[in-house]
MARTOR-55038 format. One record per residue (C-alpha): y, z, x; residue number from 1. Coordinates in nm, 2 decimals, padded with zeros to 4 digits. Layout:
N
> y;z;x;nr
> Y;Z;X;NUM;
...
//
This chain:
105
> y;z;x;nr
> -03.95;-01.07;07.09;1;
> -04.20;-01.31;07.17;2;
> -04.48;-01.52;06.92;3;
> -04.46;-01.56;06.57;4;
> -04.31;-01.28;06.38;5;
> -04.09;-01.21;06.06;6;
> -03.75;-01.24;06.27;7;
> -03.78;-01.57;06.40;8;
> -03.56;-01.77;06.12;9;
> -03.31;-01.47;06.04;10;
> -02.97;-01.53;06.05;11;
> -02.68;-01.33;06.09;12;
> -02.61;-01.13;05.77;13;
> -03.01;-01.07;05.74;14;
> -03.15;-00.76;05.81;15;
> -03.50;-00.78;05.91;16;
> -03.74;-00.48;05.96;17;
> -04.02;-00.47;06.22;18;
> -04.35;-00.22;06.22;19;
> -04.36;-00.08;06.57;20;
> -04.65;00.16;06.72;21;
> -04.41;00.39;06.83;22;
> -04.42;00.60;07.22;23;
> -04.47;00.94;06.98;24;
> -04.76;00.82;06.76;25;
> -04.98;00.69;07.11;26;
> -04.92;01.02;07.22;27;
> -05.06;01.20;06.92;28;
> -05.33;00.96;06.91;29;
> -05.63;01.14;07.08;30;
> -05.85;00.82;07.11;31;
> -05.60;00.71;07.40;32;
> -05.69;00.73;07.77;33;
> -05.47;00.93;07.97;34;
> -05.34;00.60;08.14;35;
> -05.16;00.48;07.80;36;
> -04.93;00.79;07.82;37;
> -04.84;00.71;08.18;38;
> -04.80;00.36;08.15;39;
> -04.55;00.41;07.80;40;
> -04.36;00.66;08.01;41;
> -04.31;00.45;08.32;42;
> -04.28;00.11;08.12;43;
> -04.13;00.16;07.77;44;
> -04.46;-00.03;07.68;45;
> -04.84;-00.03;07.65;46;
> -05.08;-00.30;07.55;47;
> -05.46;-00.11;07.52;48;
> -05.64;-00.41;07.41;49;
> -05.74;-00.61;07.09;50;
> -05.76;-00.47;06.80;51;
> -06.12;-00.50;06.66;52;
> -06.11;-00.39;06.32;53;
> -05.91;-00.72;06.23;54;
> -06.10;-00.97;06.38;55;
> -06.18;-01.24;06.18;56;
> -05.87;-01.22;06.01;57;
> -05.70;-01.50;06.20;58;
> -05.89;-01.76;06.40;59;
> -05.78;-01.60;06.70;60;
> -06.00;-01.22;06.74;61;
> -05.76;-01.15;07.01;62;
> -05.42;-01.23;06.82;63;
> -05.36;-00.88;06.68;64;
> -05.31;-00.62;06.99;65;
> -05.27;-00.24;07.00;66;
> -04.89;-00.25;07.16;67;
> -04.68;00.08;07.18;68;
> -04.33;00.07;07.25;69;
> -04.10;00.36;07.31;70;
> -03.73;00.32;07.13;71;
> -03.59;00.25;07.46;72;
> -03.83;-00.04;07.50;73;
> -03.72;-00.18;07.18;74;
> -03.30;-00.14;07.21;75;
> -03.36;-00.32;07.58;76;
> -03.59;-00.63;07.54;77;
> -03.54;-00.65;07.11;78;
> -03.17;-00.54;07.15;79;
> -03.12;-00.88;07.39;80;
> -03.15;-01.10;07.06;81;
> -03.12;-00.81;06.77;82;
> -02.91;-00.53;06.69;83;
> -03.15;-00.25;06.67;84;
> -02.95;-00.08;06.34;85;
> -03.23;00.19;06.32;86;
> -03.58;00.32;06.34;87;
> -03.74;00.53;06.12;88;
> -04.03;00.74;06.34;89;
> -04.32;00.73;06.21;90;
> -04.24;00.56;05.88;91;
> -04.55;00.31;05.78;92;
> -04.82;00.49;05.69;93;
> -04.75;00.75;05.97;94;
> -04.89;00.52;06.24;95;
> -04.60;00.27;06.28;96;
> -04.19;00.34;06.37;97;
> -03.99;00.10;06.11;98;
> -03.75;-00.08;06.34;99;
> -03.45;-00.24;06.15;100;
> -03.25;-00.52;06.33;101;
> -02.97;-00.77;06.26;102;
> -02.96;-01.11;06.46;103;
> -02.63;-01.12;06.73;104;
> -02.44;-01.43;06.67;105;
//
């Protein structure tokens, strides 16, 4: 996983949970160009730009990011530093998979 996120200082014996845009919620989301399908199937992953309704909530307007990740994604590059215990489709607010992981030791 990469910048500053909830997992950084866990430990094994911790079981930290991570809100994902999941590959089935970007492909219920109308708003999406064609190309964000395509690219999660062929990739695992899709980055469609900043998120504008929380600018101005850091001092970076480009820090949050509209990423989708299909499960796969997340067991390959997560699973190299987490065990990926489960994810719960769909969970937060309908919008986000709820990832939960364990550090390896």
């Amino acid at each position: 996983m990469s910048g500053r996120d909830p997992t950084r200082d866990a430990v094994p014996g911790d079981y930290p949970t991570a809100p994902a845009s999941g590959g089935a919620t970007s492909l219920f989301n109308a708003v999406n160009p064609p190309w964000v399908e395509e690219t999660l199937r062929a990739r695992g992953f899709a980055d469609t730009g900043v998120e504008s309704t929380l600018k101005g909530v850091t001092g970076d307007d480009a820090y949050y990011r509209n990423c989708y990740h299909t499960p796969g994604y997340i067991r390959e590059t997560w699973g190299q530093d987490f065990e990926v215990l489960e994810t719960l489709p769909a969970f937060v607010a309908n919008m986000q998979d709820l990832v939960f992981l364990t550090p390896r030791a």
